[in-house]
C-alpha positions as CSV (number, residue, x, y, z in Angstrom):
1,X,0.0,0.0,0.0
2,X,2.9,2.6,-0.1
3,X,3.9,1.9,-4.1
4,X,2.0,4.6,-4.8
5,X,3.8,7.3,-3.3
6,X,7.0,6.3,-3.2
7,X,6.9,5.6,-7.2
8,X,5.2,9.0,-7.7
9,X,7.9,10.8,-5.2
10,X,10.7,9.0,-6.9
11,X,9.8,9.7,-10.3
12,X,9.1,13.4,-9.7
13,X,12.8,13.7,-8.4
14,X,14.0,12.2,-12.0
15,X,11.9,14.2,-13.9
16,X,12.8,17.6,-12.0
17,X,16.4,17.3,-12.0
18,X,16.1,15.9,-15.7
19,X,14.0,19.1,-16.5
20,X,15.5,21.5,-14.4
21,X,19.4,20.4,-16.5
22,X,17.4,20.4,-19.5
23,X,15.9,23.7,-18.8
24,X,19.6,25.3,-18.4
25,X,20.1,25.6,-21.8
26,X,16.7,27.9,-22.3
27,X,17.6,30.7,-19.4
28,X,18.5,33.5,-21.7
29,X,14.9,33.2,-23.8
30,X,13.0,33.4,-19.9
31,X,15.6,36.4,-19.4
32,X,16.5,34.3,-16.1
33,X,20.8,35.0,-15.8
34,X,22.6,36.4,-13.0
35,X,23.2,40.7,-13.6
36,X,25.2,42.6,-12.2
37,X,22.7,43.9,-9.5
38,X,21.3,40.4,-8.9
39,X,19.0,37.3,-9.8
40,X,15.8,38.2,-12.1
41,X,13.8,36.7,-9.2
42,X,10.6,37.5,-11.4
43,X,11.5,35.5,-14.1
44,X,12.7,32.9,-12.0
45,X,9.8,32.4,-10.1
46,X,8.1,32.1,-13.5
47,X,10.7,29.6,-14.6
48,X,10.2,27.8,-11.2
49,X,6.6,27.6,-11.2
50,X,6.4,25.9,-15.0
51,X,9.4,23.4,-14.3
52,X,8.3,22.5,-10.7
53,X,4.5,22.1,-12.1
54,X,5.4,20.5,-15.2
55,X,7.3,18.0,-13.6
56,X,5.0,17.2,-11.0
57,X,2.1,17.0,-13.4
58,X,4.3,14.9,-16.2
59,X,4.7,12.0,-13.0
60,X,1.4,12.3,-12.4
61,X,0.6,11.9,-16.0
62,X,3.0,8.6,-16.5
63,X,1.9,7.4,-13.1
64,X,-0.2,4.2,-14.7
65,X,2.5,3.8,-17.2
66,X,5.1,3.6,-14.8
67,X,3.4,1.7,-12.0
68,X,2.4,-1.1,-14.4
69,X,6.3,-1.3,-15.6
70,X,8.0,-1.1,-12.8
71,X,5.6,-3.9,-10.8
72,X,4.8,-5.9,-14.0
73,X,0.9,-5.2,-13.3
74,X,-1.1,-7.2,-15.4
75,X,-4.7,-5.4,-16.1
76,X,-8.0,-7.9,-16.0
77,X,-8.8,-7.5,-19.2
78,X,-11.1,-10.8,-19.0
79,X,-11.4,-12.8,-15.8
80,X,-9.9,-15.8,-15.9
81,X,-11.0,-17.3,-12.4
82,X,-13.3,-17.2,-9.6
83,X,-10.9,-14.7,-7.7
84,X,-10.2,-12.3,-10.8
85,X,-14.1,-12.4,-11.3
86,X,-14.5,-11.4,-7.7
87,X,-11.9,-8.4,-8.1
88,X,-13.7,-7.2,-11.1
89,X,-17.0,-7.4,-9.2
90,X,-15.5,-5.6,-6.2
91,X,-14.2,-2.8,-7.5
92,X,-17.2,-2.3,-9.6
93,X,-19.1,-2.2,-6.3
94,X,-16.9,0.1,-4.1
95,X,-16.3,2.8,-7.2
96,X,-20.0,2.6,-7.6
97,X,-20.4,3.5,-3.8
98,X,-17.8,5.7,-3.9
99,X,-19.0,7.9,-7.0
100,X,-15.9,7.1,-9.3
101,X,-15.8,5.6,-12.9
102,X,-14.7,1.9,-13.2
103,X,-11.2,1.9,-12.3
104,X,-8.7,-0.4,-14.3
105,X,-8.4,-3.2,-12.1
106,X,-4.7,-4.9,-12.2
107,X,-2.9,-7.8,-10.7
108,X,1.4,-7.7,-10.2
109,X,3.4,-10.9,-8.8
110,X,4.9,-10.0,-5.9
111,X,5.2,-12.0,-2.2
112,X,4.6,-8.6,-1.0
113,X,0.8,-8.1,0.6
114,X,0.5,-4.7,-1.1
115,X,-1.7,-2.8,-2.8
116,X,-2.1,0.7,-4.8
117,X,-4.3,2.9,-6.7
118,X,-2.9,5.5,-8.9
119,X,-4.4,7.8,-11.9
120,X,-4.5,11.2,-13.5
121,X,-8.2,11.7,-12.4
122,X,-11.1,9.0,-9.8
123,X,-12.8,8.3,-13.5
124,X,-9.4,7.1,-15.0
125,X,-8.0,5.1,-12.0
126,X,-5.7,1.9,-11.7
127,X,-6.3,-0.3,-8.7
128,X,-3.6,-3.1,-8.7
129,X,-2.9,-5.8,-5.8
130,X,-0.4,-7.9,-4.8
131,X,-0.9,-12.3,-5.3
132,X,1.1,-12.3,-1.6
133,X,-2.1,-10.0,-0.8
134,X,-4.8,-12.4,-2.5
135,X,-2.8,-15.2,-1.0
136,X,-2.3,-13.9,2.5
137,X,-5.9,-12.1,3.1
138,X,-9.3,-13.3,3.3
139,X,-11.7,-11.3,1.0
140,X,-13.6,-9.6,3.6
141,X,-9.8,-8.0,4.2
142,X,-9.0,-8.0,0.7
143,X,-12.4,-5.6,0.5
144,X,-11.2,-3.6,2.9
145,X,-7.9,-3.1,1.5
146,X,-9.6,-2.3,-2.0
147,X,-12.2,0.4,-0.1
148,X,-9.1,2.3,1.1
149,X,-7.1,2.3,-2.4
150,X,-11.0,3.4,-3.7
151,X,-11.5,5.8,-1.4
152,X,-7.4,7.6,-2.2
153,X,-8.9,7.5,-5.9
154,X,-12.4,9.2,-5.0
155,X,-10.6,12.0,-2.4
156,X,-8.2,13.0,-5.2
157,X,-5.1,11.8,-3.2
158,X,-3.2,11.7,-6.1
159,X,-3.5,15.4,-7.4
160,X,-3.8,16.8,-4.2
161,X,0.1,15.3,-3.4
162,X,1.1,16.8,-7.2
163,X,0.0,19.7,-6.3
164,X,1.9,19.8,-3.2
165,X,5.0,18.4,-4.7
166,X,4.4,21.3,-7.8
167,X,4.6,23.8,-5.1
168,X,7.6,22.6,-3.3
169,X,9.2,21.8,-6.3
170,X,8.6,26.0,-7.5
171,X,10.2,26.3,-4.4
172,X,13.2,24.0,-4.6
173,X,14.1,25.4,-8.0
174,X,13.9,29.0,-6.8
175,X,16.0,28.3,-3.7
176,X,18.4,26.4,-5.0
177,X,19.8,28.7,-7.3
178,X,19.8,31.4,-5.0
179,X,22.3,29.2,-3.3
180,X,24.0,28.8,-5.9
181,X,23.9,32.4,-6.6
182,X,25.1,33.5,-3.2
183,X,27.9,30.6,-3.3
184,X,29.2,31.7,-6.9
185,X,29.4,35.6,-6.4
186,X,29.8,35.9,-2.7
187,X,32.0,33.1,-1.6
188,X,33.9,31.8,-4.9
189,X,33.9,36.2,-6.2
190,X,32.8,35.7,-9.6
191,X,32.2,38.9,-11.0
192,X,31.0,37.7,-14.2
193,X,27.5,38.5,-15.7
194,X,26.8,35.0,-16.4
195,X,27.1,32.4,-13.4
196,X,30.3,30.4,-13.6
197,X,30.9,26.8,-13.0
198,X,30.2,26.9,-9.2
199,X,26.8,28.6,-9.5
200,X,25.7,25.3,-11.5
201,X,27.3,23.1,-9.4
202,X,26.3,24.0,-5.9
203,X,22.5,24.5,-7.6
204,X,22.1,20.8,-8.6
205,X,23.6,19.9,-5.5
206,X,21.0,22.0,-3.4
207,X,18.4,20.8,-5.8
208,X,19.2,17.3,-4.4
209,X,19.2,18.1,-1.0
210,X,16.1,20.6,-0.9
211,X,14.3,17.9,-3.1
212,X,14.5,15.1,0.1
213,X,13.5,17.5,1.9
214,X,10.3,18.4,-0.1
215,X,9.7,14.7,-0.2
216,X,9.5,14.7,3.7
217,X,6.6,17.0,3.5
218,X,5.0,15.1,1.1
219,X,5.4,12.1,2.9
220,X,4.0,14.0,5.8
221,X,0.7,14.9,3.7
222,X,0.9,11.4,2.7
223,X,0.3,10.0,6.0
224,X,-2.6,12.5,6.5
225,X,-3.9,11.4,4.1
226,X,-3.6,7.8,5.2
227,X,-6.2,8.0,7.9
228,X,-9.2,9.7,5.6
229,X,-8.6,6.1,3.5
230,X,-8.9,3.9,6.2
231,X,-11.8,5.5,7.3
232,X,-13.0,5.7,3.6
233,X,-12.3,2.2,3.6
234,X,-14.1,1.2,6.9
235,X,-17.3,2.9,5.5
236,X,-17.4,1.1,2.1
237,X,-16.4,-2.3,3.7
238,X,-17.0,-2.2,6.8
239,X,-14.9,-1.0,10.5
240,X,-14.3,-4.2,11.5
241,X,-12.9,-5.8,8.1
242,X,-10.7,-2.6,7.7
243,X,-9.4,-2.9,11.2
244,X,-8.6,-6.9,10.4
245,X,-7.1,-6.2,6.8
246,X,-4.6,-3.7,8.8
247,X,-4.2,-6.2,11.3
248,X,-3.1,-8.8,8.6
249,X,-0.6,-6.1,7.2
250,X,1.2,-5.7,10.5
251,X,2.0,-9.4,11.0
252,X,2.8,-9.4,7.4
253,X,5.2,-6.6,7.6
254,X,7.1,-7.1,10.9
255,X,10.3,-5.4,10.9
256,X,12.5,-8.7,11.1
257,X,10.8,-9.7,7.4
258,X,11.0,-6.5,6.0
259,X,13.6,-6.0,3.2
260,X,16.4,-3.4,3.7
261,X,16.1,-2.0,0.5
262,X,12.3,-1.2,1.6
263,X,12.9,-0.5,5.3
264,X,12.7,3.7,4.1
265,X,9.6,3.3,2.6
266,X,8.1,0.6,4.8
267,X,4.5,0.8,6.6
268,X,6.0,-0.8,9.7
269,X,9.6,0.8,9.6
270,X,11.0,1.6,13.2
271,X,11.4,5.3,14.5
272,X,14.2,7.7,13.9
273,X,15.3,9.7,11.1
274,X,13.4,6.7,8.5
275,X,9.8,8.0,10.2
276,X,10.0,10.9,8.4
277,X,10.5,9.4,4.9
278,X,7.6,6.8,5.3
279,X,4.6,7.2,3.5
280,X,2.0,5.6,5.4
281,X,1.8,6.3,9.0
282,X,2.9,3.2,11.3
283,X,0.1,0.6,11.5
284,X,-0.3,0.1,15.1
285,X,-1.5,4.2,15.0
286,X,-3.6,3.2,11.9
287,X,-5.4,0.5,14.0
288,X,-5.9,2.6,17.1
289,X,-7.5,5.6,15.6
290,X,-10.1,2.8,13.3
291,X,-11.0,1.8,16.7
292,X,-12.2,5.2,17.4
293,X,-14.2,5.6,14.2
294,X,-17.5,4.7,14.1
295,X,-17.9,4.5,9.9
């Protein structure tokens, strides 16, 4: 259930710093170079705002694309068994309850009990699950697992977070070459009109850094955001299967069985510095505030 933000996060990185180097080579036709007296910071916010939102909105747009190739999702296209029959019928029911168009409904091979949802809009949607989840979970959990990736696609979860991440990005881009700005002409004294060598290399560099650190806040909206689908999920399924699907994750997910690779991005990682790059908020505080809900 954290694929979806962590491949959306990820790829907006690439596609930023891609367009941002990219976008190097078109500063003089946005009038965007350093002068004498200082940093066109009009232009550059300009600049920013249609890089950051561009990339944002381009991962957004290839979010299907990329979640089906990077997980090897396979979309229903006919059911082919009792329990792809049942997915089909599910989904159909919950987007129905929900107020959403028939999502694409997907299956990827993975031991992993996972799930995600991901789309440019809640009428064009991809739900995809896990065979470790069909395996591992009944299907009153399985249904509760599919209300909560329903109920990201009916809040808008996934635009809500681009827009987030287009405003941060704006932000990272406009920052980080003031950095580099203040590095190149106060520190290294170039007294050139155009930036030398150190303006563009301390500004990818602080692109990098200030980019984690806008995917901390988006990770923290993330988690938010966690909670309105579990309680999206326990009102389309019901309190008690949502409670028991989350219940199933944790045992799944114990730390000891938990890849390194994934341990960042984990549902059940351990505290410290790893809490704040986790998308979904840890399960045992998932399971406690259900129990308050009444759905």
């Amino acid at each position: 259930m954290f694929k979806r933000i962590s491949l959306l996060v990820l790829t907006n990185l690439a596609v930023l710093l891609l367009l941002s180097i990219t976008a190097q080579a078109l500063l003089s036709f946005f009038n965007i170079r350093l002068e004498g007296t200082g940093l066109n910071l009009t232009g550059l916010l300009i600049f920013a705002a249609v890089i950051g939102f561009g990339g944002s909105f381009i991962s957004l747009a290839i979010s299907k694309w990329m979640a089906k190739m990077s997980t090897g999702a396979q979309v229903i296209q006919s059911p082919r068994n009792s329990t792809e029959q049942w997915l089909i019928d599910t989904v159909r029911r919950l987007a129905r309850q929900a107020g959403i168009g028939m999502p694409e409904v997907a299956i990827f091979d993975s031991p992993d009990v996972n799930a995600f949802a991901t789309g440019m809009n809640r009428n064009n949607a991809l739900v995809a699950v896990s065979m470790g989840l069909l395996n591992a979970m009944d299907r009153d959990e399985a249904e509760a697992v599919l209300g909560h990736e329903i109920t990201h696609v009916a809040n808008g979860d996934m635009v809500t977070l681009t827009l987030i991440q287009g405003v941060l990005n704006t932000f990272v881009i406009v920052l980080s070459r003031v950095i580099g700005y203040v590095v190149d002409r106060v520190i290294l004294k170039n007294e050139r009109d155009e930036g030398g060598i150190g303006f563009f290399v301390v500004t990818i560099i602080a692109q990098i850094f200030l980019g984690i650190l806008a995917s901390m806040i988006v990770m923290w909206f993330s988690r938010r955001r966690e909670f309105r689908a579990d309680h999206g999920g326990a009102k389309l399924a019901g309190r008690d299967k949502m409670i028991a699907a989350l219940e199933r994750l944790r045992r799944a997910h114990e730390p000891a069985h938990l890849p390194e690779q994934m341990k960042a991005f984990g549902i059940n990682s351990s505290g410290g510095m790893m809490r704040l790059f986790m998308s979904h908020p840890p399960l045992e505080q998932r399971i406690a505030a259900l129990q308050k809900f009444r759905a």
